[in-house]
C-alpha positions in Angstrom: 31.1 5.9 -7.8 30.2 8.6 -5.5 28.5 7.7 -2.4 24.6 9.5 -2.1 21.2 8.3 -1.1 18.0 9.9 -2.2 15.1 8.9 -0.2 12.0 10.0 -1.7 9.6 9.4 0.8 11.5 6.8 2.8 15.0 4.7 1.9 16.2 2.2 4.2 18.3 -1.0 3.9 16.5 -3.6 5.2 17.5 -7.0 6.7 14.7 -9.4 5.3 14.1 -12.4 7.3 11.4 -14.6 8.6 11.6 -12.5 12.0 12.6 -8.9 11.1 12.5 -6.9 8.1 13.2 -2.8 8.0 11.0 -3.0 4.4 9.7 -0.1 3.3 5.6 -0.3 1.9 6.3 0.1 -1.5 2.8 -0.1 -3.9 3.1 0.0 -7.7 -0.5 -0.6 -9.6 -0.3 -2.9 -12.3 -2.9 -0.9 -14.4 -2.1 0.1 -18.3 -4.0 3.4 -17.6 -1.4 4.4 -14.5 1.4 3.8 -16.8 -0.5 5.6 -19.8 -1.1 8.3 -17.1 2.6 8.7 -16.1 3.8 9.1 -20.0 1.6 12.2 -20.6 3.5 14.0 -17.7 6.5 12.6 -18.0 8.4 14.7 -20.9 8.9 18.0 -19.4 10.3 16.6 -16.2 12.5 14.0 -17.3 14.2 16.7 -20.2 14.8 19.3 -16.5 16.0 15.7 -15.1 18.9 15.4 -18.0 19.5 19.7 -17.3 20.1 18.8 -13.4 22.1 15.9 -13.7 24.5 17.7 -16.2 24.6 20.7 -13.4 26.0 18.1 -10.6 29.1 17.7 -12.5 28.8 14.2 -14.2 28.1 14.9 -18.0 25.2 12.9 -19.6 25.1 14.8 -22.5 26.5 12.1 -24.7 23.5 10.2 -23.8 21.8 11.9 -25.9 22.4 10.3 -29.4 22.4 6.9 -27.6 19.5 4.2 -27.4 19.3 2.0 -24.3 17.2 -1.2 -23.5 15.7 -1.6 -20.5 15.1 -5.7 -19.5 12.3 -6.5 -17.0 12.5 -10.5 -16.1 9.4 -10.8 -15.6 6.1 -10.7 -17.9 4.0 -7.5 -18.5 1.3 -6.3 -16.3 3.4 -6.8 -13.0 5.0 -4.1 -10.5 8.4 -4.6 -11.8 7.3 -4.4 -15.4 5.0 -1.2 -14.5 7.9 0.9 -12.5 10.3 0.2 -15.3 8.2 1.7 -17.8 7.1 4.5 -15.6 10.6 5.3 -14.6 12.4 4.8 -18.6 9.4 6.9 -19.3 10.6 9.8 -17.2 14.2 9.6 -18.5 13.3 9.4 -22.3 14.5 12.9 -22.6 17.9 12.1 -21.6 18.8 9.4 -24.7 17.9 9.0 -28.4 15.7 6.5 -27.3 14.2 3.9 -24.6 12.4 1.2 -24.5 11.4 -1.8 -22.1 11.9 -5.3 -23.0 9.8 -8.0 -21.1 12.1 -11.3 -20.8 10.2 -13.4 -18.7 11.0 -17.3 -17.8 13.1 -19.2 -14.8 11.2 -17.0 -11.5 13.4 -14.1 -13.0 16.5 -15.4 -14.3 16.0 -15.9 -18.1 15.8 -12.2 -18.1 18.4 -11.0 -15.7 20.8 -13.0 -17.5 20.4 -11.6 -21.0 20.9 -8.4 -18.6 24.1 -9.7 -17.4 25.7 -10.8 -20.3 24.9 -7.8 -22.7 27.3 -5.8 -24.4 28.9 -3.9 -21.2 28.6 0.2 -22.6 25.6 0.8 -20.8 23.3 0.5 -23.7 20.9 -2.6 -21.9 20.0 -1.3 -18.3 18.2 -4.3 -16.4 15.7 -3.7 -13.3 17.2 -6.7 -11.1 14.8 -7.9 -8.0 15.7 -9.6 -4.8 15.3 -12.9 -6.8 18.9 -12.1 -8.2 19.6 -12.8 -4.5 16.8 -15.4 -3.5 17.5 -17.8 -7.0 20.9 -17.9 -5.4 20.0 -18.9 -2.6 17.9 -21.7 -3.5 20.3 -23.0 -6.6 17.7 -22.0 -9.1 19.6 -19.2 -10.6 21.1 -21.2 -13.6 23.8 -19.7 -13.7 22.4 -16.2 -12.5 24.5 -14.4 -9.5 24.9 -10.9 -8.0 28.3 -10.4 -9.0 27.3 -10.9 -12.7 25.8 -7.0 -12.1 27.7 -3.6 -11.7 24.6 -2.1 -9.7 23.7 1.6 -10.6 20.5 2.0 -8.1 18.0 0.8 -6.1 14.3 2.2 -7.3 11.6 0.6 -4.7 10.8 -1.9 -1.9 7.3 -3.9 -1.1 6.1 -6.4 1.5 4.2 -9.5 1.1 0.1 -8.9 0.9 -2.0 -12.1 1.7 -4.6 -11.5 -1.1 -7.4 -13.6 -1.8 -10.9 -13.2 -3.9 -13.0 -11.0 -2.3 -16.1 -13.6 -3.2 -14.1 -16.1 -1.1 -16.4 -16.7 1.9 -13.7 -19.1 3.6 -11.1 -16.7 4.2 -12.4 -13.0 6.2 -9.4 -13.1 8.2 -5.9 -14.3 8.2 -6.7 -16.3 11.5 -9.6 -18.0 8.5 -6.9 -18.5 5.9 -4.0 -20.2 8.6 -7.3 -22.4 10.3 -8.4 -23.5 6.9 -5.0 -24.2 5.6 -4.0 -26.1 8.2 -6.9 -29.1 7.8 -6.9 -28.4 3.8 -4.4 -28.1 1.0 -4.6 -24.3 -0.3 -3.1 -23.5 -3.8 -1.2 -20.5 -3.5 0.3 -18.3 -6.0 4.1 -17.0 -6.8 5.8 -15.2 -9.0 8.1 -18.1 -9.8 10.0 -20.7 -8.0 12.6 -19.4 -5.8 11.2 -16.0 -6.5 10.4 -13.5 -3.5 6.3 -14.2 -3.3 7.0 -18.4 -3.1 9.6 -17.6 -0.2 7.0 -15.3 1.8 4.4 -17.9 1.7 6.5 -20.9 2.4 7.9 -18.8 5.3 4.2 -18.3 6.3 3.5 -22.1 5.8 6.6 -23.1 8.2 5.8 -20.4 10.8 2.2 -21.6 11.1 1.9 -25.0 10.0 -0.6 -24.1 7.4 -0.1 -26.6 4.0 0.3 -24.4 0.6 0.5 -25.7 -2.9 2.9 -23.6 -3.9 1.7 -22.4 -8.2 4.6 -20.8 -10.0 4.0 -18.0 -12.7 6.7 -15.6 -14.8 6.0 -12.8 -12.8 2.6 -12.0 -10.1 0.6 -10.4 -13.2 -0.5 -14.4 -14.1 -0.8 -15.2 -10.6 -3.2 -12.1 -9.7 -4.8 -13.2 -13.1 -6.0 -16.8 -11.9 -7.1 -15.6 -8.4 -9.3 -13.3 -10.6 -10.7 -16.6 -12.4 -10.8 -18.3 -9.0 -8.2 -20.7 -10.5 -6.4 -20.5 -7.4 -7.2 -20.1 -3.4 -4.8 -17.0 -3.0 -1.5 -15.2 -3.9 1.2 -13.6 -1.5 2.7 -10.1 -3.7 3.2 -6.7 -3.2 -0.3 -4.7 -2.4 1.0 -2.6 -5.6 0.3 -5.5 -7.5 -3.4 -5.8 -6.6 -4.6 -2.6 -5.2 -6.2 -2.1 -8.2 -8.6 -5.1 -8.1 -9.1 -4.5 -4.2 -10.2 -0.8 -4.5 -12.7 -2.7 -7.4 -13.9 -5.1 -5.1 -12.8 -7.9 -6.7 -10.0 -8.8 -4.5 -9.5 -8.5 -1.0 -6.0 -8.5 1.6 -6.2 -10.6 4.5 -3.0 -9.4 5.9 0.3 -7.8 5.0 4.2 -9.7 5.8 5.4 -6.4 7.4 6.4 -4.9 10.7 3.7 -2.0 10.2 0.4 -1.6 9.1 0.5 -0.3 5.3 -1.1 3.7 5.4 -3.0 2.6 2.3 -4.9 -0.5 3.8 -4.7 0.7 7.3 -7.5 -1.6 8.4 -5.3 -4.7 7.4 -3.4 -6.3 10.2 0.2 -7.1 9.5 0.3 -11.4 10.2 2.6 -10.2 13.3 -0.2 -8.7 14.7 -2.5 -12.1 14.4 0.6 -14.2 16.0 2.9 -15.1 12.8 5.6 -14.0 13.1 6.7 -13.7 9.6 7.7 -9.7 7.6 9.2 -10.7 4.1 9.3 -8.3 0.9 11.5 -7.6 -2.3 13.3 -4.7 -3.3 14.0 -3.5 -7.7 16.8 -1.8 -9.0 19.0 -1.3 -11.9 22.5 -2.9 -12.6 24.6 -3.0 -16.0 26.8 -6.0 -16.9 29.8 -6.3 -14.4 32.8 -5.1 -16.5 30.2 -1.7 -17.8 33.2 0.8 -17.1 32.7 3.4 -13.6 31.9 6.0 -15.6 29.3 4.9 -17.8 27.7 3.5 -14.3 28.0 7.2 -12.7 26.2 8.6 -15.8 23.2 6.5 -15.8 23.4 7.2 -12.2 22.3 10.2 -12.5 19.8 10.1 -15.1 18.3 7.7 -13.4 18.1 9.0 -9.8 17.0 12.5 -11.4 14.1 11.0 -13.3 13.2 9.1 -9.8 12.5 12.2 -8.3 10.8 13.9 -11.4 7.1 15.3 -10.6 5.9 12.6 -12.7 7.3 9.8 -11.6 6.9 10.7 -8.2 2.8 10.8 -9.0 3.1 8.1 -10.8 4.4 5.5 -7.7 1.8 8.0 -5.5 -1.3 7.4 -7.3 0.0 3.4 -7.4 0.4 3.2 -3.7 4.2 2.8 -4.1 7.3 4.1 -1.9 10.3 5.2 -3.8 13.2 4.0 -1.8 16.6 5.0 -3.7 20.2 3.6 -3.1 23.3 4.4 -5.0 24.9 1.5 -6.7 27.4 0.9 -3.7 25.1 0.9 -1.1 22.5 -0.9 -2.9 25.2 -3.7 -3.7 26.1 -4.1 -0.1 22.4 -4.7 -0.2 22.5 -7.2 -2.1 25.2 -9.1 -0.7 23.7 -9.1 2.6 20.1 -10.2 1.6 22.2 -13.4 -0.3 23.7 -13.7 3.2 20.3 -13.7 4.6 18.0 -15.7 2.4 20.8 -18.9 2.0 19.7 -19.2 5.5 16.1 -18.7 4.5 16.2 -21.5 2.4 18.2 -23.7 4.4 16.0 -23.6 7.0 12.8 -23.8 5.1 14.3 -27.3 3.2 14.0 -25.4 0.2 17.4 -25.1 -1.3 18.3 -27.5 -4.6 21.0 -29.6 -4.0 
C-alpha cells in the first residue's frame, strides 16, 4: 500500500502514556440530529469523493455494485458509533450500499472480532479503537489482537475529559474532585473494562491517590447516560462524547487528560496544569480481516480517505467539536504496534493486567 498522510486539520502519531501524549483534541457529538445533519450533505460530496479517488489511479469503480458492512464495537449514541455513520454516510456514493452495524459487548472486543474474522474481500469494514491495543494489554481481549487486522486508515484521535454533573456541587474543580476522592470512594464511569476511558481514570487514580470505583459500560453513550441520572459521581471520555450535554448545561468538564488546553473548552485546565501529571486519549480507524488481499485494502483506501475530507464530513466532525487526524494503513499500523508497546507497560504498572 502506498505510503500518504492526509491531515485534515491536524495528524500526528502520538505516544500515549501516563506522562506524554502527542494526542490530537478530537470532539465527535453524540447527538442523532449531528448525524441526521451530516446525511443531508453528504450525497454530492461523497459521489465527487468516488470521481477523485478513481482520478489518483487506484480504480474503485467495481465498488460500485458491492454492499459493505461497517461494524462499530460499541453501542449506539457514542463517538465511535457517531463518526462511523457520519463517515459510511459520506462514502455511500461509492458502493451499492452501506450500512453500520453496532456489535457491542467485552469493552470492544465482541465487535472487533466479528470484524476480524469476516469474510476477508473487503465487504465488512470495522472502525477498530485503541482498545484493540489496550484489551491486549490487559489480557481482556479474548482472543482479540492487532495482527488479527490489515489496517486501511486511521479517522480521529480524542483525550480524556473529566466530566461530571453540572448540578454536582462537590466537584467545581479538578483540585475538588482529586480532594474529595481521596477521603471518599467515587463511582466513575468507562466505556468497558480494559477499554481507553477505565485506563485514563485509573491512571488518574494512581497518579493522585484519589480512590475510583471503576463502572464499566459497552461503549461511553451508557456511561454519559447514568451521570445524566446522577447514577454515577463522573465519567472520563472524549469531550466529543459530552459536549452536547455541557453546552446544555447539564453537564460540566472539570478538566481534560491532555498536554493542551482544548480550543473548544478553553477555560478548562488540562489536569497537568492542576499538578497530575497524567495526558491519555484513544485514537479510531478502519482495518479489514488480515488475509483481505493489498488491493482490496488500497481501494477502500481511497474511498475512505476521499470521503474524510468531503465538505460534509469535514462539517460534520466541525460542528461536533472533532479533529480529523488521518493515517494510511501502514503508518497507522506502526501505530498500533507501538501504543500495544506502550499500554503493556500501562497496565503493568497500574496492577491491572489479568494474569
Amino acid at each position: 500500500m502506498r505510503k500518504r498522510v492526509v491531515s485534515l486539520a491536524m495528524a500526528a502519531a502520538m505516544a500515549l502514556s501516563l506522562t506524554a501524549c502527542g494526542s490530537s483534541s478530537s470532539k465527535t457529538e453524540t447527538t442523532a440530529a449531528a448525524t441526521e445533519a451530516a446525511k443531508t450533505e453528504t450525497t454530492a460530496a461523497a459521489e465527487g469523493a468516488a470521481t477523485e479517488a478513481a482520478a489518483s489511479g487506484v480504480d474503485t469503480s467495481a465498488w460500485k455494485d458491492k454492499t459493505v458492512t461497517c461494524i462499530v464495537p460499541y453501542d449506539a449514541g457514542g463517538g465511535t458509533d457517531t463518526v462511523m455513520r457520519a463517515l459510511a454516510d459520506a462514502a455511500k456514493g461509492s458502493f451499492k450500499n452501506i450500512s453500520v452495524e453496532n456489535r457491542s459487548g467485552g469493552g470492544g472486543a465482541t465487535g472487533m472480532l466479528a470484524g476480524a474474522n469476516a469474510k476477508a474481500d473487503g465487504t465488512t469494514v470495522t472502525m477498530i479503537t485503541v482498545e484493540l491495543a489496550t484489551l491486549e494489554a490487559m489480557g481482556t481481549n479474548a482472543g482479540l489482537t492487532y495482527s488479527m487486522f490489515k489496517p486501511i486508515m486511521m479517522v480521529n484521535s480524542a483525550c480524556a475529559a473529566i466530566t461530571v454533573n453540572a448540578k454536582d456541587d462537590r466537584f467545581n474543580t479538578i483540585e475538588d474532585f482529586i480532594n474529595y476522592a481521596k477521603e471518599n470512594e467515587v463511582s466513575m464511569g468507562n466505556s468497558g473494562n480494559g477499554a481507553i476511558w477505565h485506563l485514563a481514570a485509573a491512571g488518574l487514580a494512581k497518579e493522585t491517590g484519589a480512590q475510583f470505583k471503576h463502572v464499566a459500560y459497552d461503549g461511553a453513550a451508557g456511561a454519559i447516560t447514568d451521570l445524566l441520572g446522577e447514577h454515577i459521581d463522573a465519567v472520563a471520555v472524549s469531550y466529543a462524547e459530552v459536549a452536547n450535554y455541557v453546552e446544555s448545561g447539564d453537564l460540566k468538564v472539570l478538566a481534560v487528560m491532555n498536554d493542551k488546553r482544548l480550543d473548544s473548552i478553553p477555560d478548562v485546565p488540562t489536569c497537568q496544569e492542576a499538578g497530575y501529571n497524567v495526558v491519555l486519549g484513544t485514537w479510531r480507524g478502519l482495518g479489514v480481516p488480515k488475509d483481505t488481499p493489498d488491493e482490496v485494502v488500497d481501494q477502500l483506501y481511497e474511498i475512505f480517505s476521499q470521503a474524510a475530507q468531503s465538505d460534509a464530513f469535514v462539517d460534520f466532525m466541525n460542528k461536533s467539536n472533532n479533529v480529523i487526524d488521518v493515517l494510511d494503513g501502514a503508518t497507522f499500523e506502526e501505530r498500533i504496534k507501538s501504543d500495544l508497546e506502550t499500554y503493556t507497560a500501562l497496565v503493568t504498572d497500574l496492577g491491572l493486567k489479568v494474569q
